[in-house]
N, C-alpha and C positions, 0 to 999 in steps of 0.2 A: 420462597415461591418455587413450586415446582419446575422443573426444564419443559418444555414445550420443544417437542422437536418434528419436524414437515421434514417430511421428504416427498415434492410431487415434481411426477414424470407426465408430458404428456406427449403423443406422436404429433399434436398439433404442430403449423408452424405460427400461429397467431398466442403471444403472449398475454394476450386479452381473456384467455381462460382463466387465468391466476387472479383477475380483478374481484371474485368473489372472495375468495381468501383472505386476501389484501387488506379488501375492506373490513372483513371481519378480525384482523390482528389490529388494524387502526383503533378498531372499537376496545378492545382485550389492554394494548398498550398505550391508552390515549390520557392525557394525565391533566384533561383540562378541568373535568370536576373534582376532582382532589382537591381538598383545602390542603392535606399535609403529602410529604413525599411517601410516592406508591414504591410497593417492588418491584414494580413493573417499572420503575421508574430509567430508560436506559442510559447510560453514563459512558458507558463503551463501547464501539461497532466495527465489528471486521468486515470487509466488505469482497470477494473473492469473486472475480468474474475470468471464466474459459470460454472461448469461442473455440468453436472447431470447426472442421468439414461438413458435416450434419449439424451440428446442435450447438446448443447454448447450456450453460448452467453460470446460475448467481449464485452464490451461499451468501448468510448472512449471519452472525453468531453475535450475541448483544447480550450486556453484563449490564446489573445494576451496580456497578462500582468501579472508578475511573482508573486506579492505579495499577494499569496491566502495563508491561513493560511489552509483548508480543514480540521480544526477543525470543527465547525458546518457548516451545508450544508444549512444551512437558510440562513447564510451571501454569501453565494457564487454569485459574478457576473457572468452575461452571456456571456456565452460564444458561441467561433466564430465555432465550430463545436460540434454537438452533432450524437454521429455515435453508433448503435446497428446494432451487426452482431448476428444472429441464426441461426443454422443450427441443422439438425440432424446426429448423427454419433455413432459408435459401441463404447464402451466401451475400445477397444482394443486399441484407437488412446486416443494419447494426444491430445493439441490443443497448446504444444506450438509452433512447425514448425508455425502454424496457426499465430497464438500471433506474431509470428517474421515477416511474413509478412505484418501483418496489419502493425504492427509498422516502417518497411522500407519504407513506402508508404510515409513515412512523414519527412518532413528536421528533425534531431534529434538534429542539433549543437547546436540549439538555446534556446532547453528546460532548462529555472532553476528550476523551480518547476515542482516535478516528486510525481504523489499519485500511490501508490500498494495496491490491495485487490481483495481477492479471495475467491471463495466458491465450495467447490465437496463435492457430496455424494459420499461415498464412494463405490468400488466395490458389497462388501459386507455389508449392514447394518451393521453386526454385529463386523464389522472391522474396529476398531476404529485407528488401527494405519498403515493404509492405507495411509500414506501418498507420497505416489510415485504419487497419481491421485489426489494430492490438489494442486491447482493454487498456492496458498499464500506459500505452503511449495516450491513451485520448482523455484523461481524467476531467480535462476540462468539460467535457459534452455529457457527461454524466454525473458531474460533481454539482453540478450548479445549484441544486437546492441546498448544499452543504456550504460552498465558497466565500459567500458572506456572514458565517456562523460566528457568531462571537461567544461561543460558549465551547468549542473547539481549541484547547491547548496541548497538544501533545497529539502528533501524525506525523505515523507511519506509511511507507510506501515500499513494498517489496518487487526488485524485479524490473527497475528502472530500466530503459538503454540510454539511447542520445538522442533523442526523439525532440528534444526540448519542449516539452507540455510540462516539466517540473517546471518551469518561468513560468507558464498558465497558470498553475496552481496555485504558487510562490508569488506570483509576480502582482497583479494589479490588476482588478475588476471593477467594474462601474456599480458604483455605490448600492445600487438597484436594476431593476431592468428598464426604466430609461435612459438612451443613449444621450441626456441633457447632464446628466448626472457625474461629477466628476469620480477621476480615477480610485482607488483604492487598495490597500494589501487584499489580495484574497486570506481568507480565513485569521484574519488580524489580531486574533487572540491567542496564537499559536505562540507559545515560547520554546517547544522542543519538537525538532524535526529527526528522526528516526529513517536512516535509509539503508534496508539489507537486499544482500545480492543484488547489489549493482557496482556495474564497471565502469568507472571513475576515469582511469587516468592508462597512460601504455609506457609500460616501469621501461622499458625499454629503449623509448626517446623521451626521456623527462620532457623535451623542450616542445613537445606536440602534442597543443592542450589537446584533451577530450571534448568533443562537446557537452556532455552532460557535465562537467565541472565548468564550463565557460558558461552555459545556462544557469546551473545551479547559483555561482558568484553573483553573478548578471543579479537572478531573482532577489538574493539573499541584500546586494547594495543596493535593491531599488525598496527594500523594506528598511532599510538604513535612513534613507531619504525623506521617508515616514514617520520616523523617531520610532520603528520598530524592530529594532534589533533583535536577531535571533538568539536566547537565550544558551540556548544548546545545542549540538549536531552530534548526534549520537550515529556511528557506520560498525555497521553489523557485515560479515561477508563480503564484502567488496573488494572486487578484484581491481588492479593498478594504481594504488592509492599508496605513495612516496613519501618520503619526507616535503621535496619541496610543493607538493600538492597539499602536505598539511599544514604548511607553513602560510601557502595563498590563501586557504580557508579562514584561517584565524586572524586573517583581516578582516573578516565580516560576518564572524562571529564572536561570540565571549568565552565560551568552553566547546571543548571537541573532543568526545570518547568514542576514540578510536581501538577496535580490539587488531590492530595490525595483523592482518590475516597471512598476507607473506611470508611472515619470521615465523608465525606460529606452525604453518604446513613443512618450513624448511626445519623446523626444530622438531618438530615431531618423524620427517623423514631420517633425518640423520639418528634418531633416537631407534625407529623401526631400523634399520640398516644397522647400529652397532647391535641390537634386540636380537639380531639373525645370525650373529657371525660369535654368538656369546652361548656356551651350553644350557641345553633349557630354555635358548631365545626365541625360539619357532621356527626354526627355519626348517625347512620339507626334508628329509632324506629319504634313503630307498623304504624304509621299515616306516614312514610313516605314510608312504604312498600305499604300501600294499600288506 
C-alpha cells in the first residue's frame, strides 16, 4: 500500500474542522468488511502530541506491522499513514477531547504496538510545574479509547517527568465506563513497557526516590496483584537511573534492558578528551581556526 501522507493546517481555533477528514480515513482504514486482513490493516501507532502558546499539532504515523522497536527512528519502516493536524486555539482548551477524536477515527482492536510523547509550553514560562497543560503528563484523558485494549502488547512512552499519570496508565481502570464495574490493569495485554527520555532517579542522593520510579513500582506491583506481571522494561535515554534503582526495578519485573546511559556519556567523554590531546585527535589549533 501506498503512504498516505496529510499534512493540514488550519488558523481555526475549533478542531472540529478535521471531522471531515476523519471520517473519511475511518472509512479508507476501517477493516470491519474484510473477511481477510487489509493493508490497511494498523498494527502499530505513534501518537505525537505539542501544545504550545498559539497552537496545537497531533501527528500520527501507523504501520501495518507490529515489530517496531521506535528506539531509533533511523530504523523505522514506512509507513501506511502519515497524518499532521495543526490548528490554532486559546490556551484555555486542552486538546485532549481533540486527541480522542483523532484516535476513534481509527479501528483500535488491532493496534500491538502503541508510542506516546508529548511536548507543552507551559501556561506560564515560569511555571515549571504546570503540569495540568502537558500532553505526556495527561495520557490518561486522552488514552481512554486505548486503555482497555487487549490487543496492545508492547508501549512506548517518550519524555515522561514525575507527574505520576504513568500509574494512570499502568495502573488500574474500571472494566468499562461504568463506575459499578470493578478495577482493572489498564492496557492488560501489555508484556513490554518501553520508556525513553525520562528521568528516573537523582545519582546524586541514591536514597531520595524519584517520583516517577515510586509511581512507575507502585503501577508495575499493582499489575503483580493481577497475575500481570510485566514481561520486560526496556529504558532507553534515561537520565538518573543507578544500580540500586535497577536493582528496585527487578522486583517487579522479570527482565530489564537497560542501555545505562551514564557510563556510556562518561566513556565516550573520556574517549573524546584522550581523541584531543592525541595527533590527528581534533583538537582546534591556530592553523585550523584560520
Amino acid at each position: 500500500m501506498t503512504m498516505l501522507k496529510i499534512d493540514y493546517y488550519t488558523e481555526s481555533d475549533d478542531a472540529g474542522v478535521f471531522n471531515p477528514l476523519l471520517s473519511h480515513l475511518s472509512r479508507i482504514f476501517s477493516t470491519k468488511e474484510s473477511p481477510v486482513e487489509s493493508p490497511r490493516t494498523i498494527r502499530a501507532l505513534s501518537l505525537v502530541v505539542n501544545e504550545f502558546s498559539e497552537y496545537t499539532t497531533i501527528s500520527l504515523n501507523a504501520w501495518n506491522v507490529s515489530g517496531i522497536s521506535f528506539e531509533d527512528s533511523d530504523t523505522l519502516p514506512p509507513c501506511i499513514l502519515s497524518l499532521q493536524l495543526e490548528w490554532d486555539r486559546p490556551r484555555s482548551n486542552h486538546s485532549s477531547d481533540d486527541l480522542k477524536a483523532v484516535l476513534v477515527s481509527f479501528p483500535l482492536t488491532t493496534i500491538e504496538t502503541l508510542e506516546i510523547q508529548g511536548f507543552s509550553e507551559p501556561e506560564d514560562i515560569h511555571d515549571e510545574e504546570d503540569d495540568d497543560r502537558t500532553p505526556a503528563n495527561n495520557l490518561v484523558k486522552y488514552l481512554d479509547p486505548l486503555l482497555r485494549s487487549t490487543s496492545v502488547k508492547r508501549l512506548v512512552v517518550c519524555g515522561l517527568d514525575d507527574s505520576g499519570q504513568l500509574y494512570a496508565v499502568l495502573g488500574t481502570v474500571r472494566g468499562s465506563d461504568s463506575p459499578t464495574q470493578p478495577l482493572v490493569p489498564a492496557f492488560p495485554a501489555v508484556h513490554t513497557l518501553v520508556l525513553v527520555d525520562s528521568y528516573l532517579g537523582y545519582p546524586d542522593d541514591p536514597s531520595n526516590r524519584h517520583p516517577l520510579l515510586t509511581h512507575l513500582t507502585d503501577a508495575l506491583r499493582t499489575r503483580m496483584k493481577h497475575g500481570q506481571k510485566l514481561e520486560k522494561l526496556i529504558l532507553r535515554f534515561c537520565g538518573g537511573v543507578t544500580e540500586e534503582l535497577v536493582a528496585s526495578l527487578k522486583e517487579v519485573i522479570k527482565e530489564l534492558d537497560w542501555d545505562d546511559m551514564e557510563s556510556v556519556l562518561d566513556q565516550d567523554d573520556e574517549e573524546g578528551s584522550e581523541s584531543s590531546l592525541e595527533p590527528g585527535g581534533g583538537g582546534e589549533t591556530s592553523s585550523d581556526l584560520y
